[in-house]
N, C-alpha and C positions, 0 to 999 in steps of 0.2 A: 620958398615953401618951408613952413617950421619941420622939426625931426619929426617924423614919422612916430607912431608908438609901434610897440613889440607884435601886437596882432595884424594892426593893418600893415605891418610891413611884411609879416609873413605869409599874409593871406596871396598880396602883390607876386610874392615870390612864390607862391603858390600856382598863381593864377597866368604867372608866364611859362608854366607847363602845359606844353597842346593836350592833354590828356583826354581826348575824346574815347567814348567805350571802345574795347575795351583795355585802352591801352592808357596803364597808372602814370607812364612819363616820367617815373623816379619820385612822384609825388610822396609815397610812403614813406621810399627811405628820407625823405624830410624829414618826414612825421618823427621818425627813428633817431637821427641822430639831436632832435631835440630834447626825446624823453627818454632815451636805453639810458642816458648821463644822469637822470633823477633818479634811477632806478628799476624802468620799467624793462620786463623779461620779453626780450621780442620773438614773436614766432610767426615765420613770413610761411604765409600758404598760397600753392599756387597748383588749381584746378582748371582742368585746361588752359587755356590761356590767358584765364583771369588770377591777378596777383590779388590776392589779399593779406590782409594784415589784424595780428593780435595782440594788443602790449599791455604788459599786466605788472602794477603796482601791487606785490602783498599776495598773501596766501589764502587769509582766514577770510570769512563771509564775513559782513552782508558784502556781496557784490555789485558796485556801478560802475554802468558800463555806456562808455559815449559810440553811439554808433553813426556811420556817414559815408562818403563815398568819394574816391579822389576824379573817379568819369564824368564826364559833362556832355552835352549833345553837340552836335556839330555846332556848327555859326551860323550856317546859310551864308547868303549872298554877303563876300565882306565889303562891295561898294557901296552896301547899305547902313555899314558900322561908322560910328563919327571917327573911331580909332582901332588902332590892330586890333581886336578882340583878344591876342595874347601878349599884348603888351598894357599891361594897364594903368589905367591913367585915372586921374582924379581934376572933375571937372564942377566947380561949384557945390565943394561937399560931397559928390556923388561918388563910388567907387566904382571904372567902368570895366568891362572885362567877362569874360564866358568863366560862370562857374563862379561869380562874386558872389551873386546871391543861392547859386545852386549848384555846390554848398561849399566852397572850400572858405570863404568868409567866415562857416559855422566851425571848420578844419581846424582853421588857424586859432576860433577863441576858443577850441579845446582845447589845443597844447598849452596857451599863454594862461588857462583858469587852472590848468595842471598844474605847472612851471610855479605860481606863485603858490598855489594849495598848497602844495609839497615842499616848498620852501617854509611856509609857515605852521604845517606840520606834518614835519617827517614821519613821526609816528600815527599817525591818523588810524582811528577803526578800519576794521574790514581792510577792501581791496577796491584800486581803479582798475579798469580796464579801459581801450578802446577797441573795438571791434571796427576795421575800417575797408573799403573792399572799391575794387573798380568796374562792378559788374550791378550798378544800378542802374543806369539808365539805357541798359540793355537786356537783353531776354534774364537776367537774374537769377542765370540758374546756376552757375561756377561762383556766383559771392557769397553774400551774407548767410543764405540758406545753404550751403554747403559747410562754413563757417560753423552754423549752429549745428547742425548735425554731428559736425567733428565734436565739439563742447562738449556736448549731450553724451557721444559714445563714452567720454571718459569721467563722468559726471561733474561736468563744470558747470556750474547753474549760476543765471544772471537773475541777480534779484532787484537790481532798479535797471531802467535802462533809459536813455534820452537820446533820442533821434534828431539828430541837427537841420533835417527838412525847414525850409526854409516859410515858418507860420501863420506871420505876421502880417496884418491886411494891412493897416493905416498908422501902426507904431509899433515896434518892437515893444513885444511882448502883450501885446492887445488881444491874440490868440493863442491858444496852447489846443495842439490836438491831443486827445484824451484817447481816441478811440480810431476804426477809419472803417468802410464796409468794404465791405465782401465787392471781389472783382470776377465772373465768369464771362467768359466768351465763348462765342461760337463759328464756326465755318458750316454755310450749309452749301449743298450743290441740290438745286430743284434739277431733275432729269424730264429733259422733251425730245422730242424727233423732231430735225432739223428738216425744212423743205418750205419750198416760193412758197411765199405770200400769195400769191393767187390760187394756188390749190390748199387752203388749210385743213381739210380734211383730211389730208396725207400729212401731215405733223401733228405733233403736238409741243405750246407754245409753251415753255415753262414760268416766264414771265407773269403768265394770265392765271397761271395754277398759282403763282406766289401770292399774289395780288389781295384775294382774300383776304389769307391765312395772314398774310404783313398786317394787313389793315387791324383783325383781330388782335393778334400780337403789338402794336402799339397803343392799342386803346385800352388794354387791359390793365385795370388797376393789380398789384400785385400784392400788396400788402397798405399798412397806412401809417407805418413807421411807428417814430414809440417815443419816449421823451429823450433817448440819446441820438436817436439815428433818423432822419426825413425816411418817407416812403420808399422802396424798391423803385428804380428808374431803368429804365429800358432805353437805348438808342442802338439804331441800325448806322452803322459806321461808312458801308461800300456795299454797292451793287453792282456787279459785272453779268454782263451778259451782249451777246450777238457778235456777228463777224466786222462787222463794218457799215455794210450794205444794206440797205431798206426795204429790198423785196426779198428777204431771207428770214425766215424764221428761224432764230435760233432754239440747239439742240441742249445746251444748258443752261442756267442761270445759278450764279453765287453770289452769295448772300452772310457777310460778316455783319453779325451784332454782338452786342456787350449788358450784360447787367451791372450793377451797382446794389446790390444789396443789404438789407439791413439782417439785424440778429430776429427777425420778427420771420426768418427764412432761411430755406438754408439752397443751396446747390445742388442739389436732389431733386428737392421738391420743385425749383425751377425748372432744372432739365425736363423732370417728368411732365410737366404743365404743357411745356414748350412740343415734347414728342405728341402725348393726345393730343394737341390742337394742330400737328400735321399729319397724325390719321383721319382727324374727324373731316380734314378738307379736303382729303384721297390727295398730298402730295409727294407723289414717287419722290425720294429722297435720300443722303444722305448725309450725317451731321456729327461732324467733331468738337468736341467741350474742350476747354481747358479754362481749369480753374486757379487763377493767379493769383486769390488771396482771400480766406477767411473772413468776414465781419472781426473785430478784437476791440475790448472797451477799454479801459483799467478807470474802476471808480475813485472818489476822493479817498483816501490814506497816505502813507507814507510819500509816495516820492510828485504823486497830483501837489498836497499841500504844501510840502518843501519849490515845488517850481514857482507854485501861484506867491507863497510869500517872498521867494526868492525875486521876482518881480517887482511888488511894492516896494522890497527894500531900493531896490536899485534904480527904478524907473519912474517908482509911483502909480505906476500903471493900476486898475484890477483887470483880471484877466476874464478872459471868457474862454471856457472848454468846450470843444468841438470836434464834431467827428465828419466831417465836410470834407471832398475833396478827392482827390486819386487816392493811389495806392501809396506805400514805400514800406520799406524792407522793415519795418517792423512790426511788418504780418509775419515774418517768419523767425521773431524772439518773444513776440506776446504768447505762440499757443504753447512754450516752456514751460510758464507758469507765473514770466518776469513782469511788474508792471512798468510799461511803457508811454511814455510820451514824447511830442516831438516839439519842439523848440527852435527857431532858426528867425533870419533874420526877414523882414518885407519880402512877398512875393509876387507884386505886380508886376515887373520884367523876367521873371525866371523863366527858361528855354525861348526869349524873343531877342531880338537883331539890340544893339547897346545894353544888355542886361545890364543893370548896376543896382548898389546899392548904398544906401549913406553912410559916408566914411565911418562917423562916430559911434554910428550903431554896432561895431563890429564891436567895441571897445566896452560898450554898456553889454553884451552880449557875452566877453567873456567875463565882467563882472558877476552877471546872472547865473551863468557856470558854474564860476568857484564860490559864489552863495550857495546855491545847492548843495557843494558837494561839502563846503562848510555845516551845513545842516543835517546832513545823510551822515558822516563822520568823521564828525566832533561827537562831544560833549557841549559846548561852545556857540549855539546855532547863533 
């Protein structure tokens, strides 16, 4: 096998860290001992038991700031991996490995589009940062959002920001998310009185009381979206309900669902939609919301059209902006003020059994990087 380059070898090394949430595995200090030597100011935070990390090139604004995540999800079954999942391996081009594509692939061409940035100019405009945390693919309450909050208290404001989520459908850089909606969930518990089937007049079914009220609640159009964002979407996630046994009416039924929202609505106005239409169907209830993440767009200007051309230069590609997809942590640097986008590499295997991704994409990837950051500041784009 020829040398390796600088990124995919450090990604490898990266990715031979078990780091499943929410444990970093030493990944940071990686991070750290490649950039504290450029000059970046390191300041490790660590919020319960999630480690995160801040390294900051430079003092003066404008601010860009790469943000990502050294946690990965479990494996699942590893008799279904062709190889260790933390040993990784490169099979016909492929990169294989947990966390190649989601994201320490994006990790690594941060540092490597730093490393040469900064070597070719040291005095550059403004400030880098990266903002980097092991609490994303977990309940994300001790990362990023804890992260920002600290920033904010002492007025550190990020003015560009690039999310390493990994974007891309069918070639790096053929997606750029722009934008992402709104995430609320729910827990409901329908309340019945449990008692045999044979006498149901002495129960009451809560199953039967849902049944409706579901059937309304999934047919209901919510909105009709807009030119950045598809329609409001509803899915009912889990049903739980009954003891076991079949001539038992069960005494409760729970009920998790999820919205997906666009900026054509907000959180509020769902919750309240959602509670009238379980008065108007009399069902005795309970229901807890939590709201995991705002609609966020950022239009074409500075750091959209630095990515998209950042692209052609290096790919050829033109891009397409999108706001498709789950969540990620840069629902909780967009409501700052920062414009955000997320950039990363193919996401067809990300959180499934041989995750991989194409060795050389890593390498156009952190060229794409240091074009941007060449374009943000310079003079020099």
């Amino acid at each position: 096998m020829s040398e390796l380059s600088p990124t995919l070898q450090f990604a490898m090394d990266l990715i031979r860290r078990p780091s499943v949430t929410p444990d970093d595995a030493d990944c940071q200090q990686m991070m750290i001992s490649r950039l504290q030597p450029l000059g970046f100011e390191v300041e490790q935070m660590r919020f319960g038991e999630v480690d995160n990390l801040w390294l900051r090139r430079g003092s003066e604004g404008p601010l860009f700031a790469f943000a990502g995540h050294t946690d990965v999800v479990p494996t699942g079954s590893l008799e279904q991996w062709h190889s260790n999942p933390f040993q990784p391996e490169i099979h016909d081009g492929m990169l294989f490995g947990r966390g190649a594509a989601d994201m320490k692939g994006s990790l690594a061409a941060f540092v490597t589009a730093c490393e040469r940035f900064v070597q070719r100019h040291p005095d550059h405009k403004g400030s880098i940062a990266l903002l980097i945390t092991a609490d994303e693919e977990g309940p994300a309450i001790n990362g990023t959002r804890k992260v920002v909050e600290a920033l904010q208290q002492r007025g550190e404001t990020i003015d560009w920001c690039l999310v390493g989520e990994p974007s891309s459908t069918a070639s790096l850089g053929d997606v750029v998310k722009n934008g992402r909606r709104g995430s609320l969930g729910a827990d409901l518990w329908i309340k019945g009185i449990q008692g045999h089937v044979a006498y149901p007049h002495l129960a009451q079914n809560p199953i039967h009381q849902a049944l409706p009220f579901l059937a309304e609640l999934a047919a209901t159009e919510w909105d009709q979206g807009n030119a950045f964002f598809p329609p409001t979407s509803f899915q009912i996630s889990n049903i739980q309900s009954g003891t076991g046994a079949t001539n038992v009416i069960p005494g409760e039924a729970h009920v998790m669902f999820n919205f997906r929202f666009s900026t054509e609505t907000s959180a509020p106005e769902l919750q309240a939609r959602v509670e009238a239409m379980l008065e108007r169907h009399g069902v005795d209830h309970e229901i807890e919301w939590r709201l995991f993440g705002e609609p966020f767009l950022t239009s074409r200007g500075e750091l959209v059209d630095a990515t998209v051309a950042a692209i052609r230069d290096v790919t050829g590609t033109d891009t397409e902006l999108s706001t498709s997809g789950g969540t990620s942590d840069g629902r909780f640097i967009a409501p700052t003020g920062a414009q955000v986008v997320e950039l990363g590499p193919c996401n067809a295997t990300i959180h499934k059994v041989n995750e991989c991704v194409k060795a050389s994409d890593l390498d156009l990837l952190s060229q794409v990087y240091q074009n941007i950051l060449q374009r943000l500041l310079t003079d020099t784009p």
